[in-house]
C-alpha positions as CSV (number, residue, x, y, z in Angstrom):
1,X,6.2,-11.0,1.1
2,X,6.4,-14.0,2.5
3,X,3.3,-15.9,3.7
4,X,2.2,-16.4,7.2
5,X,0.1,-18.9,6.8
6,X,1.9,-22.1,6.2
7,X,0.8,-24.8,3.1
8,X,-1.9,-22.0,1.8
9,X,-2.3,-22.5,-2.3
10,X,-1.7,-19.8,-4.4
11,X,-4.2,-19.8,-7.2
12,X,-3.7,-17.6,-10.3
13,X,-5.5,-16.3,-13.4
14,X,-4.8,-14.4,-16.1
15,X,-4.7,-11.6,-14.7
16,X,-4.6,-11.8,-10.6
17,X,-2.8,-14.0,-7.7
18,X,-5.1,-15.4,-5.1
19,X,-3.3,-15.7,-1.9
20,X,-3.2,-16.2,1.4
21,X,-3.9,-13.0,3.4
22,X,-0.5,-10.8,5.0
23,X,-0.4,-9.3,8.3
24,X,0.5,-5.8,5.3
25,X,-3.2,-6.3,4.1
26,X,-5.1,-5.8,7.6
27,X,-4.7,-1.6,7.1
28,X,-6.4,-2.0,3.6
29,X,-9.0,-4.2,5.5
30,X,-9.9,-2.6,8.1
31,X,-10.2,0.6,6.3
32,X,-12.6,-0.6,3.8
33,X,-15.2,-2.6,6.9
34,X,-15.1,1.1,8.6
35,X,-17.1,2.4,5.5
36,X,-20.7,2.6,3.7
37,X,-19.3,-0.3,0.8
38,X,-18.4,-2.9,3.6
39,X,-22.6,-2.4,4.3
40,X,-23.6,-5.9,2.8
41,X,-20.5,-7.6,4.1
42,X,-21.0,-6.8,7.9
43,X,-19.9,-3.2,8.0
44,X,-19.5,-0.4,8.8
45,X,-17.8,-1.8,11.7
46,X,-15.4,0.1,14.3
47,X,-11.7,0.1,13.3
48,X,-11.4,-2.4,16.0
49,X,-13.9,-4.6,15.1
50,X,-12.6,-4.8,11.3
51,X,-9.6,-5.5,12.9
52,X,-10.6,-8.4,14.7
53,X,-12.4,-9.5,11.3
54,X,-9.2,-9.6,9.6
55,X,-8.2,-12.2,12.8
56,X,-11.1,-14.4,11.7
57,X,-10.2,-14.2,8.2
58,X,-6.6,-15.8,9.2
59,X,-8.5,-18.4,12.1
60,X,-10.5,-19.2,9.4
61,X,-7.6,-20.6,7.2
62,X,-6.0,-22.1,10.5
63,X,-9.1,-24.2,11.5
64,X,-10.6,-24.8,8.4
65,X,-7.4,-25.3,6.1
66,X,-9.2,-23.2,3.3
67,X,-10.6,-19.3,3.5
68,X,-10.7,-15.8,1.4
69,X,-7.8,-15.3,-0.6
70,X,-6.6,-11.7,-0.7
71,X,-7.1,-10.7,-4.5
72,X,-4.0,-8.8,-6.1
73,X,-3.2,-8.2,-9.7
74,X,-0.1,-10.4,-10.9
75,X,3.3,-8.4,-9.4
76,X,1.6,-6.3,-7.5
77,X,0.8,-6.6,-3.7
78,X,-1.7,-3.9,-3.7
79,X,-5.1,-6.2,-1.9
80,X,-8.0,-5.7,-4.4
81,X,-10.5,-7.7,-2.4
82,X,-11.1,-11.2,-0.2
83,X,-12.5,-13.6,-2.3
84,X,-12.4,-17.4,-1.4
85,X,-14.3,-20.1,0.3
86,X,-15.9,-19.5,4.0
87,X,-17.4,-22.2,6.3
88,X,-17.7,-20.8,9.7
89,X,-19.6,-22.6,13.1
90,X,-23.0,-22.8,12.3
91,X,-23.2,-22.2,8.4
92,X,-25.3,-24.3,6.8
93,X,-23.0,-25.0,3.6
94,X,-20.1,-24.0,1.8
95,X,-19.8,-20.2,0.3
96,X,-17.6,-18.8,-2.2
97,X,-18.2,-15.5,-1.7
98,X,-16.4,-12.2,-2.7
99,X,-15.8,-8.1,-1.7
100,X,-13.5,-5.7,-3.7
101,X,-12.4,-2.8,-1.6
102,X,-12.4,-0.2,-3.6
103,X,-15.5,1.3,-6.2
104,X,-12.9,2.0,-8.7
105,X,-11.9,-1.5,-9.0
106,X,-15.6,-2.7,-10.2
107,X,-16.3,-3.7,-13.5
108,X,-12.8,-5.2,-14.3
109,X,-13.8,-8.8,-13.9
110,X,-11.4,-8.9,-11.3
111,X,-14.7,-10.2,-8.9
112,X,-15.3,-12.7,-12.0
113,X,-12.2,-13.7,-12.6
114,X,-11.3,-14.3,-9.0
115,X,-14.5,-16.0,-7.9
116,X,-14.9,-18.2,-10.9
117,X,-10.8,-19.4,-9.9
118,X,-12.5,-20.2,-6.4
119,X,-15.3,-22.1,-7.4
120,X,-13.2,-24.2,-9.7
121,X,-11.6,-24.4,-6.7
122,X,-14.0,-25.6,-4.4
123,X,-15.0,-27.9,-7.1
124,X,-12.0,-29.6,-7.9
125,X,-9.5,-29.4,-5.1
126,X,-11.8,-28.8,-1.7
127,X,-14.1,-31.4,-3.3
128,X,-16.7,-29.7,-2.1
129,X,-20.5,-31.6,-2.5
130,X,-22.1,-27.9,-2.9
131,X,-21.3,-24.3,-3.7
132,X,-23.4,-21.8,-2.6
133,X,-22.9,-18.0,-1.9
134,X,-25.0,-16.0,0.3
135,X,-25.8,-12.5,-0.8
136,X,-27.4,-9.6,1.1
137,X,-30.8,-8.1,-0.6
138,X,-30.1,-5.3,-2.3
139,X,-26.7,-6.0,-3.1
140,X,-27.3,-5.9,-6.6
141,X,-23.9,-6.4,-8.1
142,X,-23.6,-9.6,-6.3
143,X,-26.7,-10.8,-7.7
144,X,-25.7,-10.1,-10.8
145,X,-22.2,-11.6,-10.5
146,X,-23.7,-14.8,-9.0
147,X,-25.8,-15.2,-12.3
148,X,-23.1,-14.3,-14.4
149,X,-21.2,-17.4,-12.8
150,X,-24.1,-19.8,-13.7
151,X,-25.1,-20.1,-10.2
152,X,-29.3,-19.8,-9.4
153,X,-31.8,-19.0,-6.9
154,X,-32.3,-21.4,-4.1
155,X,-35.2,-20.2,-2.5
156,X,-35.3,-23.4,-0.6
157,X,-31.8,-23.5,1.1
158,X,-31.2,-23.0,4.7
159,X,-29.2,-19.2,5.3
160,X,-27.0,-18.7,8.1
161,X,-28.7,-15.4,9.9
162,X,-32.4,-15.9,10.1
163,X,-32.2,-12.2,11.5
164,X,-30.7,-11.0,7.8
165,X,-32.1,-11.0,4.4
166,X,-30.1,-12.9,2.7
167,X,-30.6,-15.1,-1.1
168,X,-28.6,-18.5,-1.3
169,X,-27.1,-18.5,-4.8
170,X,-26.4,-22.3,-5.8
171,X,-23.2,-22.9,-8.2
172,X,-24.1,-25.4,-11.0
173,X,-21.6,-28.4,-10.6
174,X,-18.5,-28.5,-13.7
175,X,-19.9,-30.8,-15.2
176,X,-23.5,-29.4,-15.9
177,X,-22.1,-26.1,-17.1
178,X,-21.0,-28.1,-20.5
């Protein structure tokens, strides 16, 4: 398929592609922010609601020049998940953050591999000064996912919703992870 978003990277690991999202992956979207799973990511939301979600996602890319990748394994187009690098109005600093759509695609790596190719990311290309991700209490798997990349606790960062429980996860810089 052919991208609609002009000059967007492609990153790539192993095992998945990392691209920019496809007016084909706003069905897969949409479906997923209608259900329970979507409930530390915003959702449930109304189909029209996800819908305009997916909108952001894209404006997101447009006025930032960065945004969530849609996750696929290699050759397939199948979207796996958004994971990539938000920075909307009024956040107070940059998020790698991550959702897989469907339960049966946890406990691959693919969150792993796909956030850890966004970090590096953020590090190295976006030149970002920090890396944080900003995780829902109770959202266990997150947590753990977060650690599992190196990145800790920040119980003194600023979050962006003082109406929403929500842990700021700091990313350790490349060079301290050596």
């Amino acid at each position: 398929m052919t991208p609609v978003l002009a000059n967007t990277p492609v990153l790539t690991t192993e095992r998945l592609t990392l691209r920019a999202p496809l007016p084909a992956d706003a069905d897969t979207l949409v479906e997923f922010y209608q259900t329970d799973r979507a409930k530390y990511v915003g959702g449930p939301m109304t189909e029209r609601h996800a819908w305009f979600f997916f909108g952001t996602e894209i404006g997101h890319w447009v006025m930032n020049g960065f945004g969530m990748f849609t996750v696929t394994w290699k050759g397939d187009e199948r979207p796996l998940g958004i994971v990539g690098h938000w920075y909307p109005l009024g956040w107070p600093e940059t998020e790698v953050g991550w959702v897989l759509f469907n339960k049966a695609d946890e406990g691959q790596g693919i969150a792993f591999e796909a956030a850890k190719a966004c970090v590096d990311h953020a590090w190295n290309d976006l030149r970002w000064t920090e890396v944080v991700s900003y995780i829902d209490h109770g959202n266990d798997a997150s947590v753990a996912l977060a650690k599992r990349l190196g990145a800790v606790l920040d119980e003194d960062a600023e979050i962006p919703n003082k109406e929403k429980d929500v842990d700021v996860y700091r990313h350790p810089r490349p060079e301290a992870l050596v």
